[in-house]
C-alpha positions in Angstrom: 0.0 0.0 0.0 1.3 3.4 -0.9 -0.6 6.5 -0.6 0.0 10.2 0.3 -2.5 12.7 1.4 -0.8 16.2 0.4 -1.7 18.9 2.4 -2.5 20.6 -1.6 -5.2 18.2 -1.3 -6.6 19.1 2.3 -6.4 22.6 1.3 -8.9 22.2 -2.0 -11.5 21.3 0.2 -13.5 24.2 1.6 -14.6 22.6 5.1 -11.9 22.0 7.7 -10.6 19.0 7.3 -8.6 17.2 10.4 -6.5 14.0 10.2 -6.2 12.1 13.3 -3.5 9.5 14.0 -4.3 7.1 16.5 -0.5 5.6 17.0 0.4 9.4 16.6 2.3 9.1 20.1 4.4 6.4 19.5 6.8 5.2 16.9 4.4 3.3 14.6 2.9 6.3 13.5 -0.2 5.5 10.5 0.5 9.4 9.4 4.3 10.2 8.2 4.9 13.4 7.3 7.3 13.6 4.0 7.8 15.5 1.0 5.9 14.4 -2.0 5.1 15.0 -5.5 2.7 18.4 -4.2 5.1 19.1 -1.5 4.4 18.3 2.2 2.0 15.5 2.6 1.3 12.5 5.2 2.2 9.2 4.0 -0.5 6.3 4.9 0.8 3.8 6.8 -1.9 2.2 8.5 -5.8 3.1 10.2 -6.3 6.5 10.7 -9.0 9.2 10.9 -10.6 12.2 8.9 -12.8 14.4 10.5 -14.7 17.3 9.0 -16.4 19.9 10.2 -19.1 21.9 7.9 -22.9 23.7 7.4 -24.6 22.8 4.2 -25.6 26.1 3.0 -29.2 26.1 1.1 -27.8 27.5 -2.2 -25.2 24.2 -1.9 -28.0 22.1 -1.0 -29.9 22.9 -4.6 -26.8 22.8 -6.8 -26.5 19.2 -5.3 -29.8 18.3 -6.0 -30.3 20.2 -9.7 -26.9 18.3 -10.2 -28.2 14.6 -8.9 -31.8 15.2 -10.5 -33.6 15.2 -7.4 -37.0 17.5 -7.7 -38.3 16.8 -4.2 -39.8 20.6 -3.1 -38.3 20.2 0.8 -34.6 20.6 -0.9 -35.3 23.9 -2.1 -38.7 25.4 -0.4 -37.3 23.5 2.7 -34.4 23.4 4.9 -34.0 19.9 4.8 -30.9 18.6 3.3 -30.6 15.8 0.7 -30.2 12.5 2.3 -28.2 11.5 -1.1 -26.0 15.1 -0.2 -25.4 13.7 3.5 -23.7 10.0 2.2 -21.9 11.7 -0.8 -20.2 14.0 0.8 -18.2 11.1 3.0 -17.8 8.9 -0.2 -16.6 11.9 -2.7 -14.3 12.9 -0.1 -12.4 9.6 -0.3 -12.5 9.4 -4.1 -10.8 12.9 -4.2 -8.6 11.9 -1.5 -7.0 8.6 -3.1 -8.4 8.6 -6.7 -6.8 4.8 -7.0 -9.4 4.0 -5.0 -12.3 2.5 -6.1 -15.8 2.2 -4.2 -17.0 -1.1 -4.1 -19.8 -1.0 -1.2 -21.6 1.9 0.5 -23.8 1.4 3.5 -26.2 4.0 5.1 -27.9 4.2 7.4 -30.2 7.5 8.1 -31.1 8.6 12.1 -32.6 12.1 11.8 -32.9 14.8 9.2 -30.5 17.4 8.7 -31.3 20.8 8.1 -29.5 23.8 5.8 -27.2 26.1 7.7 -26.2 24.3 10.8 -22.9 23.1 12.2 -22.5 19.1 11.4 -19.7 17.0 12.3 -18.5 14.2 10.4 -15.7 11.1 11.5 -14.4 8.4 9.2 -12.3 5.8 10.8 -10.2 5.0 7.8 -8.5 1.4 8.2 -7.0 -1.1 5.6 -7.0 -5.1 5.1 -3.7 -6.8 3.9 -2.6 -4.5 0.8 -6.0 -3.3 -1.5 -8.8 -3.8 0.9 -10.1 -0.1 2.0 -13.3 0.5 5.3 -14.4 3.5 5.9 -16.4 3.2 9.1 -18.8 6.8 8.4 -20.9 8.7 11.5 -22.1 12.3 10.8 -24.2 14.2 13.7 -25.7 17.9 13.8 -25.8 19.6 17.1 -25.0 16.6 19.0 -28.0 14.4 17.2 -26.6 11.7 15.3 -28.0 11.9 11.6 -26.1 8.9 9.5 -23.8 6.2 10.2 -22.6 3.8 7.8 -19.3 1.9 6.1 -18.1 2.3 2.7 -15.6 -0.3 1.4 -13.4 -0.7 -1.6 -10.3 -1.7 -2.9 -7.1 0.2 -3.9 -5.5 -0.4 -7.1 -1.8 -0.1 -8.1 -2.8 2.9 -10.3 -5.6 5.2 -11.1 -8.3 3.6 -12.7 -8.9 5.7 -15.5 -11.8 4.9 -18.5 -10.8 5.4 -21.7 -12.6 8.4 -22.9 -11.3 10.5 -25.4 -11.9 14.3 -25.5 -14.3 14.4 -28.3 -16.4 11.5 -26.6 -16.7 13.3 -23.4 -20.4 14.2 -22.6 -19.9 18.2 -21.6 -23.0 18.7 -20.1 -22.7 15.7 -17.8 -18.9 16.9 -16.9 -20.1 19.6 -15.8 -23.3 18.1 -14.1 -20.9 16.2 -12.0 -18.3 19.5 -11.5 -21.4 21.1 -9.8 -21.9 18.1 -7.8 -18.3 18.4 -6.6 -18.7 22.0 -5.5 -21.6 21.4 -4.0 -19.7 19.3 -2.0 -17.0 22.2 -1.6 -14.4 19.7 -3.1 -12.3 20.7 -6.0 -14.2 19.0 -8.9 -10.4 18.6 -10.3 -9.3 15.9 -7.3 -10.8 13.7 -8.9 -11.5 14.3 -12.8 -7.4 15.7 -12.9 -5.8 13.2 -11.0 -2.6 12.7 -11.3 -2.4 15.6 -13.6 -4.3 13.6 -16.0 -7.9 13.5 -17.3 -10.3 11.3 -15.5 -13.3 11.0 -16.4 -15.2 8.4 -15.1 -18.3 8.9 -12.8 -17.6 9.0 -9.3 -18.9 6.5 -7.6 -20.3 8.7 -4.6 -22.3 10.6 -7.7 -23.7 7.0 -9.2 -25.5 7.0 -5.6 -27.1 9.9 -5.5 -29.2 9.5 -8.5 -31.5 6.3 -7.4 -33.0 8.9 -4.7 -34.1 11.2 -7.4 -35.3 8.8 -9.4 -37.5 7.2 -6.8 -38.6 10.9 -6.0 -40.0 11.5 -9.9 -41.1 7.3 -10.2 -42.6 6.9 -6.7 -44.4 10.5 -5.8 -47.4 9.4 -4.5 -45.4 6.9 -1.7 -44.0 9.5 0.1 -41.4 8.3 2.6 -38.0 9.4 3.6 -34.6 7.3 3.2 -33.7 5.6 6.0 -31.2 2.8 4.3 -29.1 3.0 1.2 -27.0 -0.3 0.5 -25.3 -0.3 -3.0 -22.6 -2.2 -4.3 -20.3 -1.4 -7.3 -17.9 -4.0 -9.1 -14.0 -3.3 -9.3 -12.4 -1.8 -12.3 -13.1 1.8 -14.0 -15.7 3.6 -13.2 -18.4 4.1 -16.4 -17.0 7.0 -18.8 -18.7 10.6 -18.3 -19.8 9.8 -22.2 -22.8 9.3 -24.2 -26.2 10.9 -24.3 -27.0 11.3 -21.0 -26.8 10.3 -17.4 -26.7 6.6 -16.7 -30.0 5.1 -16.4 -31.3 4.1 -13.0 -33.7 1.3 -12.7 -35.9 0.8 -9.7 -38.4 -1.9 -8.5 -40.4 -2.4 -5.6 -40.1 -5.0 -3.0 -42.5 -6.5 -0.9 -44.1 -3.7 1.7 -43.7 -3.9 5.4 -45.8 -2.5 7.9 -44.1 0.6 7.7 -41.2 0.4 5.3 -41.2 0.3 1.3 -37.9 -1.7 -0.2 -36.7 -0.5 -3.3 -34.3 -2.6 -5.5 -32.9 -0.3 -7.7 -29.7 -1.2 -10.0 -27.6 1.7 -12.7 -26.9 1.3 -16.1 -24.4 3.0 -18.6 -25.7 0.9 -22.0 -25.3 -2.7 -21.1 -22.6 -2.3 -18.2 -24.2 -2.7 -14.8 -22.3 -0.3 -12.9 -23.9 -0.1 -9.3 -26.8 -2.1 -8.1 -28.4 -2.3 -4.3 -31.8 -1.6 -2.3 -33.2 2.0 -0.3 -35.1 1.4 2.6 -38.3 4.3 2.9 -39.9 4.9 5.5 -43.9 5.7 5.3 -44.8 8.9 7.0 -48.6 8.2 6.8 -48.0 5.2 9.0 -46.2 7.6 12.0 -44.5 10.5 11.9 -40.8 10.1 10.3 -37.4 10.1 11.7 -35.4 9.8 9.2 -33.5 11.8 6.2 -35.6 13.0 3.8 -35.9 10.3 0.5 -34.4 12.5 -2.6 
């Protein structure tokens, strides 16, 4: 395992970012500072932790969703922030971080809603399993109410996984669908779709789940319900190319009801590659009053 977290790179984010070294104290450090490529940056040397501190402002909130194509009115009459924004943020953060990364599972789970223009707090324990495995162990609160938890996985490759889209095949209005979505996030779109120095321009993964929200949003209006679970899995390799017509399609299907819970199977496509499939739990506010974040 070889990765470097440049402080160039913790200072493209626009939230405070903090890195926090459990062994820090004694000589097995995870966090070595050196001199790399950028400059100063923190060689990875085993589990650590990132924790960020930030308010979602409402004008952030609706570039998200306009990027994601959720329409749900409570983003944008609202205060209510995007359940989709509140698991992306954790997951493009690592993909801007370590772009060899790739996202193979991402697990959330939704306590409370968050609302636009308040402090939230967000902790990843970072820790790694023999030489490519990757867990992120995710927990996000807002004024001392815990709002998601989760655990996104992957696996590091040797290299930057980049897809092979040439310049005149790159989609422009879906590059820059997914640049807002980055500053949105108040992340650098260029972390990820320049890493390296080099184009890459492959969807990021943490963008591919945000869009099954907005779809069940325009597909399942007259449900209602808020997201309470979001469980998607993603196979290994390049991530589909930011190419084509349009955005990759999102399919959805309804499980079997419970008593106050709607499953939704719901899988992407970009042409015939599957590129992310999983299930959203939703919870049914005309059975009691919801708890969760806000479906969409």
């Amino acid at each position: 395992m070889r990765l470097l977290i440049s402080n160039r790179t913790l200072n493209s984010f626009g939230d405070l970012v903090l890195l926090r070294d459990p062994r820090g104290r004694s000589v097995y450090r995870s966090l070595l500072p050196v001199s790399g490529p950028e400059g100063p940056a923190f060689a990875v040397t085993g589990s650590f932790a990132l924790h960020q501190v930030f308010e979602v402002e409402k004008e952030d909130g609706i570039a998200f969703v306009d990027a994601t194509g959720d329409t749900n009115p409570i983003h944008r009459q609202g205060d209510v922030v995007a359940g989709a924004m509140t698991a992306a943020r954790a997951a493009a953060g690592l993909e801007a971080l370590f772009p060899a990364l790739g996202i193979t599972r991402l697990n959330i789970k939704f306590r409370a809603v968050a609302a636009y223009g308040r402090r939230m707090r967000q902790q990843l324990a970072v820790s790694f399993r023999g030489g490519e495995d990757f867990e992120a162990r995710l927990r996000i609160e807002q004024e001392g109410r815990d709002v998601a938890e989760g655990v996104i996985a992957g696996k590091i490759a040797p290299e930057i996984q980049r897809p092979n889209v040439g310049k005149w095949r790159v989609n422009k209005a879906e590059l820059r669908r997914v640049e807002q979505f980055f500053r949105a996030l108040k992340i650098a779109p260029d972390l990820y779709l320049r890493a390296g120095g080099e184009p890459n321009l492959g969807y990021p993964r943490a963008f591919l789940a945000s869009l099954p929200s907005g779809e069940m949003v325009r597909r399942l209006s007259g449900e209602g319900g808020f997201l309470t679970n979001l469980d998607l899995t993603f196979p290994e390799g390049a991530a589909p190319g930011i190419a084509g017509a349009g955005l990759p399609e999102v399919g959805l299907k309804q499980a079997k009801a419970r008593p106050s819970f709607a499953k939704v199977l719901t899988w992407i496509m970009s042409g015939v590659e599957e590129c992310c499939k999983g299930f959203a739990l939703v919870f049914r506010p005309d059975v009691r009053e919801p708890a969760g974040s806000a479906a969409g």
